[in-house]
C-alpha positions, 0 to 999 in steps of 0.5 A: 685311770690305769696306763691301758685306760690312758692309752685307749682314751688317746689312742696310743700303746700302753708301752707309749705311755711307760716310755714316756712315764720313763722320760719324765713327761708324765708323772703318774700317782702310785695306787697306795694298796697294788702299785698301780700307776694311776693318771689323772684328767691332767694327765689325759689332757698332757699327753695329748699335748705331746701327741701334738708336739710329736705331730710338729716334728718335736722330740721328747728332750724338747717335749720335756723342755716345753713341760717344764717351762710350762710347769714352772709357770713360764710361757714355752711359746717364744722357745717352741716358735725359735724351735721350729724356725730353726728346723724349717729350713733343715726339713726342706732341705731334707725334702730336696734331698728326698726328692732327689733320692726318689728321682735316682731310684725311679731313674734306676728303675728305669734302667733295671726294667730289661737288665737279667737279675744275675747271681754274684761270681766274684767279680759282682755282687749285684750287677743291678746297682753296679751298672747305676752311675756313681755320683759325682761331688 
């Protein structure tokens, strides 16, 4: 199948495709007569495969470290498993920090509802975030 093929069968772009055409993650036959890349069923079934490891939080370095075990005939699983109990705890930190961005921005909502927009005079540039509290460390 040609990468517009591929990529309506998974439901991604055709530039999604070459990007990862170009990264190494799939490795498509040429057409001997036009050039054409042509995918295989193998092909369809990988990028699913990647689709999935995207979903997880994976990016494409180890997307192709994953693949290459698995290509070489060694199981990825013990490295997928490390991977992801590592950056468990990084996500949730991420998310207390997100939560705490929310709560100053609904805070500062708050605050603006009845503040006049202003227009900057040399002195201000927006008096909005220039009345919100500074952060203390």
């Amino acid at each position: 199948m040609k990468v517009s093929e591929l990529a309506r069968a998974t439901g991604v772009t055709a530039e999604t495709v070459r990007h990862y055409v170009r990264e190494g993650l799939l490795a498509p036959q040429r057409h001997p007569d036009n050039g054409y890349q042509l995918f295989a069923r193998g092909d369809l079934e990988r990028l699913r495969f990647i689709q999935r490891a995207r979903t997880l939080g994976f990016g494409v370095a180890e997307i192709r470290d994953i693949l290459t075990h698995a290509d070489q005939g060694d199981s990825p699983c013990p490295m997928v498993r490390d991977l992801l109990a590592s950056r468990l705890p990084e996500i949730h930190a991420r998310i207390t920090e997100l939560q705490a961005l929310a709560a100053r921005m609904e805070q500062a909502l708050d605050a603006w509802a009845e503040m006049p927009d202003g227009t900057p005079d040399g002195h201000s540039l927006c008096r909005l975030i220039e009345s919100f509290p500074e952060e203390t460390p």
